[in-house]
VMD Tcl script that builds the backbone (N, CA, C; Angstrom):
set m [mol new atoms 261]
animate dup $m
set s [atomselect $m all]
$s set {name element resname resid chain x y z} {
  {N N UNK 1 A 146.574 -44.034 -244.358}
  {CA C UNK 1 A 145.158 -43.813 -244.435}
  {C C UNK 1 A 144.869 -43.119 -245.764}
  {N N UNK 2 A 143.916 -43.703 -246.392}
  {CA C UNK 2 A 143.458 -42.655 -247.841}
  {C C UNK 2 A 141.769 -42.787 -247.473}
  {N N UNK 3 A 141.683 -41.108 -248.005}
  {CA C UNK 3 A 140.504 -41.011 -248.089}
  {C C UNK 3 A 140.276 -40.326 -249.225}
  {N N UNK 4 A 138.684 -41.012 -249.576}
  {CA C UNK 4 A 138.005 -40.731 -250.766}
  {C C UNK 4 A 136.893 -39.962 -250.245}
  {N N UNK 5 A 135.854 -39.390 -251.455}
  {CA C UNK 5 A 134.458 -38.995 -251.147}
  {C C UNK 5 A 132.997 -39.863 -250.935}
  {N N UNK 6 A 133.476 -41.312 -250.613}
  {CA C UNK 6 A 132.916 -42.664 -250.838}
  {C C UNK 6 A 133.563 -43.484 -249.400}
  {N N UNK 7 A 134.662 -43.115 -249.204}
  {CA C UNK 7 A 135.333 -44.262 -248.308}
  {C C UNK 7 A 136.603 -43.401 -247.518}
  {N N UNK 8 A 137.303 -44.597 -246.441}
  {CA C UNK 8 A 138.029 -44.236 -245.538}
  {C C UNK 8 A 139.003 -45.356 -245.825}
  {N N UNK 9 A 140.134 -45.632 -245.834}
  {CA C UNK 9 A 141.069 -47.088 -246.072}
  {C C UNK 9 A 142.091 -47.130 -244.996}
  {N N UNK 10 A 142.328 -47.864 -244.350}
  {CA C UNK 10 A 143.229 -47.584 -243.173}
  {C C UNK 10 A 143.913 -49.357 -243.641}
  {N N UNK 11 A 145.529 -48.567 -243.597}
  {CA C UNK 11 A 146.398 -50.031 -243.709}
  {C C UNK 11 A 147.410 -49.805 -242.577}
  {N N UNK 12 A 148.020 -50.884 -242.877}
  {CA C UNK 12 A 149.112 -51.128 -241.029}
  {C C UNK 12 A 150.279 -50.665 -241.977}
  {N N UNK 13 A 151.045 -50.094 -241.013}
  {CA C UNK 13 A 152.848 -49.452 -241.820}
  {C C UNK 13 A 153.511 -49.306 -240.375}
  {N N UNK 14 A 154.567 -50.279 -240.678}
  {CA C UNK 14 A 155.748 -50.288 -240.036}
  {C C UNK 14 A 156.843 -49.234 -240.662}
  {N N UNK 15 A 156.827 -48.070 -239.625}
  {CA C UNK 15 A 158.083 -47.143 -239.464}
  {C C UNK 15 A 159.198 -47.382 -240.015}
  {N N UNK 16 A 159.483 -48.643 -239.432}
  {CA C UNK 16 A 161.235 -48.955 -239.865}
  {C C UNK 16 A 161.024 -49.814 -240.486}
  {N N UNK 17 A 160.475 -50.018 -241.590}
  {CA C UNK 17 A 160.344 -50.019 -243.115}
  {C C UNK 17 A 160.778 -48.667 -243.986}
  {N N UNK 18 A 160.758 -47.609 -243.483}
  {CA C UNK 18 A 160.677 -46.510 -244.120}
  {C C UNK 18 A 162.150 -45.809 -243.978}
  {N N UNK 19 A 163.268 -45.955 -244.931}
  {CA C UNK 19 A 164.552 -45.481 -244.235}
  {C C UNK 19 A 164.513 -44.445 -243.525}
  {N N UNK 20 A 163.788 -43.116 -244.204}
  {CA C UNK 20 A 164.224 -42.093 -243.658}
  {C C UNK 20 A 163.338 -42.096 -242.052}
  {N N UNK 21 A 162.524 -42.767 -241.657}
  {CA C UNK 21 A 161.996 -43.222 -240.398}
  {C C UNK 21 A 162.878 -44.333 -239.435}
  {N N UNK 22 A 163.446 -45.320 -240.194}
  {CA C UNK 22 A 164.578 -46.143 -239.563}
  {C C UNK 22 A 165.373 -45.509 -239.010}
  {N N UNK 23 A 165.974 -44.003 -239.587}
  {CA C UNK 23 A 167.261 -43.735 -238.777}
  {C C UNK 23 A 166.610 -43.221 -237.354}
  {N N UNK 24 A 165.670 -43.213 -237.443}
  {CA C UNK 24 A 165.768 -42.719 -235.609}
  {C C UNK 24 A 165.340 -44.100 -234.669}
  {N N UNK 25 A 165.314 -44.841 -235.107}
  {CA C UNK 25 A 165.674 -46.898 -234.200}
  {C C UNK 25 A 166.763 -46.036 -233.668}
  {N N UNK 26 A 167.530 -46.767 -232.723}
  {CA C UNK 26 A 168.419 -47.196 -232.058}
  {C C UNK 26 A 169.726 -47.734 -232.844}
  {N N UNK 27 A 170.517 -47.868 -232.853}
  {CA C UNK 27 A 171.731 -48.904 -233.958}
  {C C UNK 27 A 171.164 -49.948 -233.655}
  {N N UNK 28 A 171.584 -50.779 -232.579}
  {CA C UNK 28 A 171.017 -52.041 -232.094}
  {C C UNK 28 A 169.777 -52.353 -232.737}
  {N N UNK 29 A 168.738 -51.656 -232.501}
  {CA C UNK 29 A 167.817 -51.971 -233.292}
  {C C UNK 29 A 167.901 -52.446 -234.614}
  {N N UNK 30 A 168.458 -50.948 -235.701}
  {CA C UNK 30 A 168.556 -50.873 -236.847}
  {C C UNK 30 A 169.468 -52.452 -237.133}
  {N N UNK 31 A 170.487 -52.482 -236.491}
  {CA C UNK 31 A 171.261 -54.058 -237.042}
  {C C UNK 31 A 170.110 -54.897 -236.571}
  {N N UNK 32 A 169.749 -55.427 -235.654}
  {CA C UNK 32 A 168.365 -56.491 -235.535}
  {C C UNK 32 A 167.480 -56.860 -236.598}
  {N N UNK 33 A 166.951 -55.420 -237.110}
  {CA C UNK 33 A 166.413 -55.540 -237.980}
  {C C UNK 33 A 167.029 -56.104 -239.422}
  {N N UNK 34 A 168.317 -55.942 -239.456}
  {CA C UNK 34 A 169.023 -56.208 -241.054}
  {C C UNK 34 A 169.646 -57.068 -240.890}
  {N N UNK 35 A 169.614 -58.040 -240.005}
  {CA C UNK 35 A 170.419 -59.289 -238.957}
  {C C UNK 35 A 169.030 -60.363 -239.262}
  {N N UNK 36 A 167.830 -60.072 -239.077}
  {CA C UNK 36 A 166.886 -60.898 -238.943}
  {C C UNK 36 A 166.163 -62.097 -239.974}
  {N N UNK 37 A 167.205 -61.705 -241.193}
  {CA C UNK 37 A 166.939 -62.364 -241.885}
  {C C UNK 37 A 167.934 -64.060 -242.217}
  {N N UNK 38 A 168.617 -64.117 -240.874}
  {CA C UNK 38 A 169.596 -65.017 -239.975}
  {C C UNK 38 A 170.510 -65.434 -241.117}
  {N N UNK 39 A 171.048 -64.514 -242.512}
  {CA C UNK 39 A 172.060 -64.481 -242.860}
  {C C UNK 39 A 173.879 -63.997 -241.974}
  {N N UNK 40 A 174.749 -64.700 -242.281}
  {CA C UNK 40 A 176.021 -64.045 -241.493}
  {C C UNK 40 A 176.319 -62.795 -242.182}
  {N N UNK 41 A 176.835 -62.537 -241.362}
  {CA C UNK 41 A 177.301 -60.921 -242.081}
  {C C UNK 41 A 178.731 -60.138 -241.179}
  {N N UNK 42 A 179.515 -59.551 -242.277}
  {CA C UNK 42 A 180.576 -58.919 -241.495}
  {C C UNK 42 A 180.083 -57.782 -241.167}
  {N N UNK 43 A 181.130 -56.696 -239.786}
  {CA C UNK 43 A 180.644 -55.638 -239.481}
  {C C UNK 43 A 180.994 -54.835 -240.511}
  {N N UNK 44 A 181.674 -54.943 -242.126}
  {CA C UNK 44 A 181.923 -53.842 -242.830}
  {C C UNK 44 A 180.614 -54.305 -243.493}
  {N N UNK 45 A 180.238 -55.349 -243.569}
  {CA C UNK 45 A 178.682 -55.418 -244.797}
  {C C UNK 45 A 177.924 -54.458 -243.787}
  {N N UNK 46 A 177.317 -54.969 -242.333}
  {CA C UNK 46 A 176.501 -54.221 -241.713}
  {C C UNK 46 A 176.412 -52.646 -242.220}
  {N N UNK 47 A 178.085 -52.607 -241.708}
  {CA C UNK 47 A 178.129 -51.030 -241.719}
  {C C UNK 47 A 177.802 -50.540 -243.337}
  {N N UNK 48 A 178.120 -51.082 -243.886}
  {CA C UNK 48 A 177.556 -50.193 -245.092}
  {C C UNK 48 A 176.691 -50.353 -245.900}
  {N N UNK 49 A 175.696 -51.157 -245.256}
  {CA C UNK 49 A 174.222 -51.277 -245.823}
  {C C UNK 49 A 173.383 -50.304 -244.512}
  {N N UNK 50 A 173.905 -49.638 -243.292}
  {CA C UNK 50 A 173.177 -49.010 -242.433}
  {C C UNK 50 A 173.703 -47.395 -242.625}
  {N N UNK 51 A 174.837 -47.332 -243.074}
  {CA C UNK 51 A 175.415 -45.946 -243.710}
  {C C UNK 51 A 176.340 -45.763 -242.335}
  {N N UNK 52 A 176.721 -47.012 -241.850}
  {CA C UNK 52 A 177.132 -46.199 -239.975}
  {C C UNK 52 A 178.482 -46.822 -240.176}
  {N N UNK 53 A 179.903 -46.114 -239.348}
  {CA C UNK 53 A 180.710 -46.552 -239.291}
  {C C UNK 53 A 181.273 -47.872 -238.685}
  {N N UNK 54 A 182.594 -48.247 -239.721}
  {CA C UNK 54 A 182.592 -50.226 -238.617}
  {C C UNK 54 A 182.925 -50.197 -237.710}
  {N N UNK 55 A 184.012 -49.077 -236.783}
  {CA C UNK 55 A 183.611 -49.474 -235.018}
  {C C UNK 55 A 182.847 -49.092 -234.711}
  {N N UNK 56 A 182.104 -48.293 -235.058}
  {CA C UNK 56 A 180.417 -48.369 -234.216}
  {C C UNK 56 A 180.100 -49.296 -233.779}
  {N N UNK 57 A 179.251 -49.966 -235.406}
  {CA C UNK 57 A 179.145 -51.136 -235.699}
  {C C UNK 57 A 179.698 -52.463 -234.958}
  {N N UNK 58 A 181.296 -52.673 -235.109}
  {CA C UNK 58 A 181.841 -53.455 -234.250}
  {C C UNK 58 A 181.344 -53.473 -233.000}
  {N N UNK 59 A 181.412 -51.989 -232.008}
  {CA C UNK 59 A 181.329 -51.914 -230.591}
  {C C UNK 59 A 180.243 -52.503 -230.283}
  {N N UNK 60 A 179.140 -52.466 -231.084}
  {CA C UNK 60 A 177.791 -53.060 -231.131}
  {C C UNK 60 A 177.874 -54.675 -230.904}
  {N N UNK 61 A 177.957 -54.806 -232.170}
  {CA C UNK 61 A 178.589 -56.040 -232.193}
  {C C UNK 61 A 179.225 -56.999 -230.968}
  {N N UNK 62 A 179.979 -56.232 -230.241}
  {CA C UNK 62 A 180.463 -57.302 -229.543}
  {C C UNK 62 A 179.767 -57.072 -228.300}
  {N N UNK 63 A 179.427 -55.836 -227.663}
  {CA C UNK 63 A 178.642 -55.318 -226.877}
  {C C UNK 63 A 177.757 -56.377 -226.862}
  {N N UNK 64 A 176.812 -56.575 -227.817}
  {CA C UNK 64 A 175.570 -57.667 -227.427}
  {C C UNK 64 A 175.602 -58.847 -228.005}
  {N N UNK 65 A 176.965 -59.179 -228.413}
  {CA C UNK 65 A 177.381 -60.830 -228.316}
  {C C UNK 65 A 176.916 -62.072 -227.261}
  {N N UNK 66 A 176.064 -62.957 -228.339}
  {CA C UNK 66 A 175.565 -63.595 -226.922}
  {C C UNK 66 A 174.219 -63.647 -226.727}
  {N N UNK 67 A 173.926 -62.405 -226.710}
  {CA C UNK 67 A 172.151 -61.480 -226.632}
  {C C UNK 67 A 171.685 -61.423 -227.643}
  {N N UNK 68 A 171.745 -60.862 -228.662}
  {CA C UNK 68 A 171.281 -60.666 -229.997}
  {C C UNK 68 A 171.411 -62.108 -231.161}
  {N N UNK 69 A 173.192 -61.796 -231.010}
  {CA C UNK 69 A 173.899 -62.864 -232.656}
  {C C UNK 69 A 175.312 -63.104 -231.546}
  {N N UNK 70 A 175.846 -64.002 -232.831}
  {CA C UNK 70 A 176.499 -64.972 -232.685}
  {C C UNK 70 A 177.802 -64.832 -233.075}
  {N N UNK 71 A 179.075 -64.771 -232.990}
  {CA C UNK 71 A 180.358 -64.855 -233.703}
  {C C UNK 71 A 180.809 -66.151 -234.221}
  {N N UNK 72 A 180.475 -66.506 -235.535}
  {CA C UNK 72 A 180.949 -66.945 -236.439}
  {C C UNK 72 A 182.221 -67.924 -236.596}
  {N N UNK 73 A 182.521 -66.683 -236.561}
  {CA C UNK 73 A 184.297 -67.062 -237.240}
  {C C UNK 73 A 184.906 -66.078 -237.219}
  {N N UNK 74 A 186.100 -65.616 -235.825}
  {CA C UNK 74 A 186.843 -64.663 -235.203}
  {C C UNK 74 A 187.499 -64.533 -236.288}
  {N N UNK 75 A 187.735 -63.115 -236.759}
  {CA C UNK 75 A 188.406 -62.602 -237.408}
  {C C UNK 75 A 190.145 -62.673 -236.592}
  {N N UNK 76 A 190.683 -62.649 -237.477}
  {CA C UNK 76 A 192.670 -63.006 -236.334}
  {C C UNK 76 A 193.371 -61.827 -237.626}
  {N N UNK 77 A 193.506 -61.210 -238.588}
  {CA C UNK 77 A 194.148 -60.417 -239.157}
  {C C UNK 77 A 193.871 -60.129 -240.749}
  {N N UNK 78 A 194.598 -59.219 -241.499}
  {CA C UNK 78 A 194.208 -59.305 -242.439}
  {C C UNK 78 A 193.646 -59.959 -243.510}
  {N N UNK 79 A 192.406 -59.661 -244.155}
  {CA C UNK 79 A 191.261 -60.667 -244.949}
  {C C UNK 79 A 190.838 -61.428 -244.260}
  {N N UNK 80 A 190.844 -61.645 -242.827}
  {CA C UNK 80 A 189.919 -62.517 -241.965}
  {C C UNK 80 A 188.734 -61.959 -240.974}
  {N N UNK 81 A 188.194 -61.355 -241.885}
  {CA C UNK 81 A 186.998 -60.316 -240.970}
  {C C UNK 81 A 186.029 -61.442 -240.075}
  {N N UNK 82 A 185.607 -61.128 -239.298}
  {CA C UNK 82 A 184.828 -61.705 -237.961}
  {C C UNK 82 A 183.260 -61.675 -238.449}
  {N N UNK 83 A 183.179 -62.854 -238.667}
  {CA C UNK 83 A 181.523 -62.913 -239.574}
  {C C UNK 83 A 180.391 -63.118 -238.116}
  {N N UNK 84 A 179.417 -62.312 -237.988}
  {CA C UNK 84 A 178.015 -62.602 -237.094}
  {C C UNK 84 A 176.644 -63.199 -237.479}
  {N N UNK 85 A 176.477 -63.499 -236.578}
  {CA C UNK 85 A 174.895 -64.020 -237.274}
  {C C UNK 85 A 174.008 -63.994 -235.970}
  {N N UNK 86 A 172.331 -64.080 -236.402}
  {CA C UNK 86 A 171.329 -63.774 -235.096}
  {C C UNK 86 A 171.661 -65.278 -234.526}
  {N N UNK 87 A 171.058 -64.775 -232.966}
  {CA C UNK 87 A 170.768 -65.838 -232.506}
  {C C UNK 87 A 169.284 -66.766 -233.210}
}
mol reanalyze $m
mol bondsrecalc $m
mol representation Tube
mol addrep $m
């Protein structure tokens, strides 16, 4: 909202647009939101574009496998990270 000595301006603002307002989403949330742009993504990209650790992240991850996004391409061992994507 801005106000002048002439006028009143009222615009729409989404919260979690605002990082330091994002961190209080949910994780789930917060990945939804950085998921939604239905690029794949590993849980180390997630995790370190959200500042949150990768089993978090992971537990998330597989937790709402199915519900949310999608598994990719199962990670099986070293350099084969497990890529997700939204539903």
């Amino acid at each position: 909202m801005t106000i002048t000595d002439q006028s009143a301006r009222f615009e729409s603002f989404d919260p979690a647009e605002e990082p330091e307002l994002a961190r209080g989403l949910s994780l789930v949330e917060r990945i939804k939101r950085f998921m939604a742009d239905h690029e794949s993504r590993t849980v180390q990209t997630i995790a370190e574009a959200l500042g949150v650790d990768t089993e978090t992240v992971g537990r998330i991850m597989r937790r709402y496998k199915g519900k949310y996004w999608l598994c990719l391409k199962a990670g099986g061992g070293r350099g084969q990270e497990t890529t997700w994507a939204t539903i």
